[in-house]
C-alpha positions, -999 to 999 in steps of 0.1 A, spaced: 81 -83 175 109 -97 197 142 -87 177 126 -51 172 94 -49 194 110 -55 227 83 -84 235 93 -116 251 97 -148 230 60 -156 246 42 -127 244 59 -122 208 45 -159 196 14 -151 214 2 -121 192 17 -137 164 -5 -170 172 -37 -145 178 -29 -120 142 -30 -155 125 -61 -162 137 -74 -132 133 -69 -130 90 -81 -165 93 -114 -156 102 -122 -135 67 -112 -168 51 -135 -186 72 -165 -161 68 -156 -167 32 -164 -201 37 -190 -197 58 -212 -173 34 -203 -196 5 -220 -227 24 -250 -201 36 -255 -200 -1 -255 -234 -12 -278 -240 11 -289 -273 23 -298 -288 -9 -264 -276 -17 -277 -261 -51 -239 -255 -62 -253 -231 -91 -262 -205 -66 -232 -208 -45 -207 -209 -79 -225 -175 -91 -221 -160 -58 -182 -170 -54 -166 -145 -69 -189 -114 -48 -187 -130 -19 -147 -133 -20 -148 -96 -29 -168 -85 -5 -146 -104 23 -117 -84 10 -138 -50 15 -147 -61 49 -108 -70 55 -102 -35 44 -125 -13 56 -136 -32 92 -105 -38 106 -82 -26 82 -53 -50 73 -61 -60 35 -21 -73 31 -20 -90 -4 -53 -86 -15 -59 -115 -43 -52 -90 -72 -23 -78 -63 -12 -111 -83 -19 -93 -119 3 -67 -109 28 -79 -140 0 -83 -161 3 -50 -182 -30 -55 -201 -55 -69 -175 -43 -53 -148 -61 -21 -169 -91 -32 -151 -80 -18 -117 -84 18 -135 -123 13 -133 -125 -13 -103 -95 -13 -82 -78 -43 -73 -110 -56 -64 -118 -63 -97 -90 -81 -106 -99 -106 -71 -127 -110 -91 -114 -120 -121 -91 -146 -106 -123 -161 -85 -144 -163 -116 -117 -183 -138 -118 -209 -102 -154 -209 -108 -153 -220 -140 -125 -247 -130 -148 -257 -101 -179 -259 -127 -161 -284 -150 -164 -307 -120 -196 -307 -115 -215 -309 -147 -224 -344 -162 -193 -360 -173 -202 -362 -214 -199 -322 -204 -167 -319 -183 -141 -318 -208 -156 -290 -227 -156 -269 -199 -128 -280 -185 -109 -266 -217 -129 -241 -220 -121 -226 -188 -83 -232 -192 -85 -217 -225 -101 -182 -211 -70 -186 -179 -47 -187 -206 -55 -159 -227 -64 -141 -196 -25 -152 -185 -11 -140 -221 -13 -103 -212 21 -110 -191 37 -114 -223 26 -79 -237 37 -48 -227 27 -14 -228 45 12 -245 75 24 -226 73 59 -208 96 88 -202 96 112 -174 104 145 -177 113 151 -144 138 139 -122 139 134 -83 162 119 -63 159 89 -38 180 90 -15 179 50 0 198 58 39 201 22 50 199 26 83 196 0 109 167 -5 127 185 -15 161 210 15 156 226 25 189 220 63 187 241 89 207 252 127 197 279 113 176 264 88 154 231 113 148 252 139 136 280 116 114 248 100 101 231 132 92 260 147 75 267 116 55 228 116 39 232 152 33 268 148 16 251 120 -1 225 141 -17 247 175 -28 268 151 -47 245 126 -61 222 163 -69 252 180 -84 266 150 -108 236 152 -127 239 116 -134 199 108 -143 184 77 -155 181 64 -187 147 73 -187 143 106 -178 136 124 -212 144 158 -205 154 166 -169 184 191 -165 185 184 -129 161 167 -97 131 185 -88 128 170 -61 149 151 -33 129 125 -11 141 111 21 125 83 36 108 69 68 136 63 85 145 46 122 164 76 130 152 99 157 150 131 132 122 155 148 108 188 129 114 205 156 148 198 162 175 221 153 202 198 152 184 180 120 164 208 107 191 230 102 215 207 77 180 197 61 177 239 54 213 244 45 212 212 24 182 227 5 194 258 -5 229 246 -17 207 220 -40 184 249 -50 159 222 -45 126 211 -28 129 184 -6 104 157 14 117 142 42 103 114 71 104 128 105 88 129 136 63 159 139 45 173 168 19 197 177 20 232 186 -2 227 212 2 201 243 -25 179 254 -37 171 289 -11 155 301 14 184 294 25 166 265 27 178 227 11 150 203 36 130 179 31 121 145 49 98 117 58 125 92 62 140 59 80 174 55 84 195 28 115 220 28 114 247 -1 146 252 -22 151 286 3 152 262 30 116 269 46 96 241 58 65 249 46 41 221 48 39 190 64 21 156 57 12 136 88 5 105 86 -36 92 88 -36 53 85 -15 42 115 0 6 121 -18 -14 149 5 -26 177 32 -9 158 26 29 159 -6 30 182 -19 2 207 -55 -8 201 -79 -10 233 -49 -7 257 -67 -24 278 -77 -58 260 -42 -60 246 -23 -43 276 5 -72 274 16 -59 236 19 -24 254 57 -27 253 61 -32 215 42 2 212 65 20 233 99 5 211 80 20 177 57 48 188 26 63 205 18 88 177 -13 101 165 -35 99 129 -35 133 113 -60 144 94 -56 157 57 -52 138 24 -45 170 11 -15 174 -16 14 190 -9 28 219 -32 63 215 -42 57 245 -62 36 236 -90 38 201 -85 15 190 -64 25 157 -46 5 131 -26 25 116 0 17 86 16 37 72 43 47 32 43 20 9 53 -7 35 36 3 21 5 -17 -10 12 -49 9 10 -64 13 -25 -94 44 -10 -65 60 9 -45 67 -19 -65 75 -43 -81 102 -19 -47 119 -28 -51 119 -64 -91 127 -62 -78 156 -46 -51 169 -71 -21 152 -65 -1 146 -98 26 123 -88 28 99 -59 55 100 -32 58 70 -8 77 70 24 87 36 37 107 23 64 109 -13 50 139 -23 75 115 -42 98 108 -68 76 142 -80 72 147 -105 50 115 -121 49 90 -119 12 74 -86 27 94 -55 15 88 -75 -21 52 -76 -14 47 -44 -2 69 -35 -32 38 -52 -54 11 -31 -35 25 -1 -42 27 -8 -82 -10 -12 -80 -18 23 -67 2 36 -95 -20 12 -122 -50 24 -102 -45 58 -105 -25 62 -138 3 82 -110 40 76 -115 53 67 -79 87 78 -61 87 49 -36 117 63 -10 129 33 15 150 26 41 166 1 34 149 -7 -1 136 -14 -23 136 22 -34 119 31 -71 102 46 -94 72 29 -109 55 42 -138 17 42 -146 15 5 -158 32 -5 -124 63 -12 -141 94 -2 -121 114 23 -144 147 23 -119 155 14 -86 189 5 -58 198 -27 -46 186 -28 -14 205 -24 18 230 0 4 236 34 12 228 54 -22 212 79 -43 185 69 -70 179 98 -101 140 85 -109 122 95 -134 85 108 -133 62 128 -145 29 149 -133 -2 137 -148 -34 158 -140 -63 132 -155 -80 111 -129 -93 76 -140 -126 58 -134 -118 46 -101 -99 76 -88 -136 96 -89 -157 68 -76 -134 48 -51 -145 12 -40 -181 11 -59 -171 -20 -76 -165 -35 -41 -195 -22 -27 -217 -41 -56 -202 -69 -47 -210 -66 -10 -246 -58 -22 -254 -85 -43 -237 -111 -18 -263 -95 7 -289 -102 -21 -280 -141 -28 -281 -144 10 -314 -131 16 -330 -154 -18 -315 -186 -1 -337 -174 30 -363 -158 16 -396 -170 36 -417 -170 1 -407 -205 -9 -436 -230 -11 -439 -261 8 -430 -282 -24 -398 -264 -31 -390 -269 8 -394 -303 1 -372 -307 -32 -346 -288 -14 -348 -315 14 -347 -344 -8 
């Protein structure tokens, strides 16, 4: 937020100090409804059965009430081929759950009369470690039969940008992708690709705007000499201007047809807080300058697919990835491969471009999609169905990546029904909460609970 966001070192530590305690409170209202339901004759068996839906239904409320579910506990399975299957009915919800009911049983070893504790103490590390085991299987290996290539631009984020170094930069990608299209060099596991179907350019720092000549007429030109459909990041803006004279921005998809038409456009609906809008400006007026550094844009509107001709591709830009119901709102509505958009350069070195990396692979396990995960600076892949990263570059280098994939038009389980399995959980947390405080207990059990 200072290097990139153009805060001051105080302001910068300030909104880092309050985001920290913000997550922390889902931890504590965790702990809080987990206390509610012992009760106060802290009848443990209540409050162990109730664990694992009341952790789940702090993760739905981290997603869906103020929307920043970053590492949700299941994204841990991701490598775990076989139980990671669950996600195809439950999301990664169900997979929280799994990991909170193996604690459970941990916790439960404790607290059963000693002669009893061992048992279930190997019991439950038994059921852990089979539960662990499906790391060491794998699923059968997959082949695309398509091709697309990923063009990884590696551009800085703090790039000084003049006429000069937009257009050297722009001719470089564009040289980069005509060469890397011609060679034909594809992947080991592309089974029977002639040539890329598609060519994907990321979310990138650079100031490339649809409705710019200067960068949508090499995009054309680089289209029709490929003879290939292309999806690019770029700023988009409306036709129309708004009240203050001024056309409406958004973080954007394009697609360009292999005659060099742009013919549809993805905008992006799930915006970053504090990085591409400013939440009540007024409340959090002193963060208003690391808006202005990244962007004022607005959400669009549409999940819809977009047809690369008879492909049709759900495209989902960066942090979107994060958010199991928002992408599999694409595939519910036709897509048949995934295409993620990612400017991963702001997190520099730190464990987040891996992480995000991980949240991505679930939405492919989720959905049963291969995805063509495009980034700036990396790490740029293609992830099959099982999550399992088929190719990728090395990050922060300047290259071209053939990936295989294919289309897939079968939805799974969760695909058609979305979050219910988080939604039960919520519902029968509600339920536990309201026995502990029912008013229909008798005096005697009032006083047994006292004693």
């Amino acid at each position: 937020m200072h290097e990139h966001g153009g805060l001051s070192v105080f302001f910068a530590l300030l909104a880092l100090f309050l985001f920290c305690l913000y997550l922390g409170l889902y931890h504590g209202l965790f702990g809080l409804l987990l206390g509610l339901a012992a009760g106060p004759g802290r009848d443990n068996r209540l409050a162990l059965i109730s664990l694992p839906f009341l952790w789940v239904a702090a993760e739905l409320a981290r997603t869906r009430v103020t929307g920043f579910p970053w590492d949700l506990l299941g994204t841990a399975q991701v490598d775990n081929v076989s139980l990671s299957r669950i996600s195809t009915f439950t999301g990664v919800y169900g997979l929280s759950f799994e990991i909170m009911l193996v604690n459970v049983a941990l916790a439960a070893a404790f607290l059963v009369q000693k002669k009893k504790r061992g048992t279930l103490l190997l019991a439950a590390l038994a059921a852990a470690a089979v539960l662990q085991a499906g790391r060491l299987v794998d699923a059968p290996a997959i082949n695309g039969d398509h091709a697309a290539l990923l063009v990884q631009q590696n551009i800085p984020v703090d790039e000084n940008w003049t006429r000069e170094t937009f257009e050297r930069t722009l001719r470089e990608l564009t040289d980069l992708s005509v060469k890397a299209e011609g060679s034909r060099t594809l992947s080991a596991g592309v089974a029977a690709a002639s040539k890329p179907d598609l060519i994907v350019w990321p979310e990138s720092p650079a100031p490339f705007f649809t409705n710019d000549p200067l960068f949508r007429n090499p995009v054309s030109e680089m289209a029709r000499n490929t003879g290939t459909w292309e999806v690019t990041g770029a700023i988009g803006s409306s036709a129309s201007r708004n009240s203050s004279g001024i056309s409406d921005v958004f973080n954007s998809a394009a697609l360009i047809s292999p005659s060099g038409e742009w013919t549809a456009r993805y905008d992006k609906v799930h915006l970053v807080p504090f990085g591409e809008y400013l939440p009540f400006p007024k409340l959090f007026a002193f963060a208003g300058g690391l808006t202005k550094e990244v962007g004022e844009f607005k959400p669009g509107e549409s999940r819809a697919p977009l047809h690369a001709g008879s492909s049709p591709l759900g495209i989902f830009i960066c942090y979107e990835s994060v958010f199991p119901d928002d992408v599999r709102q694409f595939a519910n509505n036709g897509a048949q491969v995934f295409v993620n958009i990612s400017n991963d350069a702001w997190y520099g070195d730190s464990g987040a471009y891996a992480q995000h990396l991980n949240q991505t692979r679930m939405r492919a396990i989720e959905n049963d999609r291969w995805i063509l995960s495009a980034t700036d600076t990396g790490v740029t892949a293609s992830i099959d169905p099982y999550g399992r990263v088929a190719a990728q570059l090395p990050r922060k280098t300047r290259d071209a990546l053939a990936a295989p994939y294919s289309l897939n038009p079968g939805t799974t389980f969760y695909t058609r029904h979305g979050d219910w399995f988080a939604f039960l959980c919520a519902i029968i947390s509600a339920g536990a909460l309201l026995t502990r405080f029912a008013p229909n207990k008798n005096k005697e059990d009032r006083k047994k609970e006292s004693a």
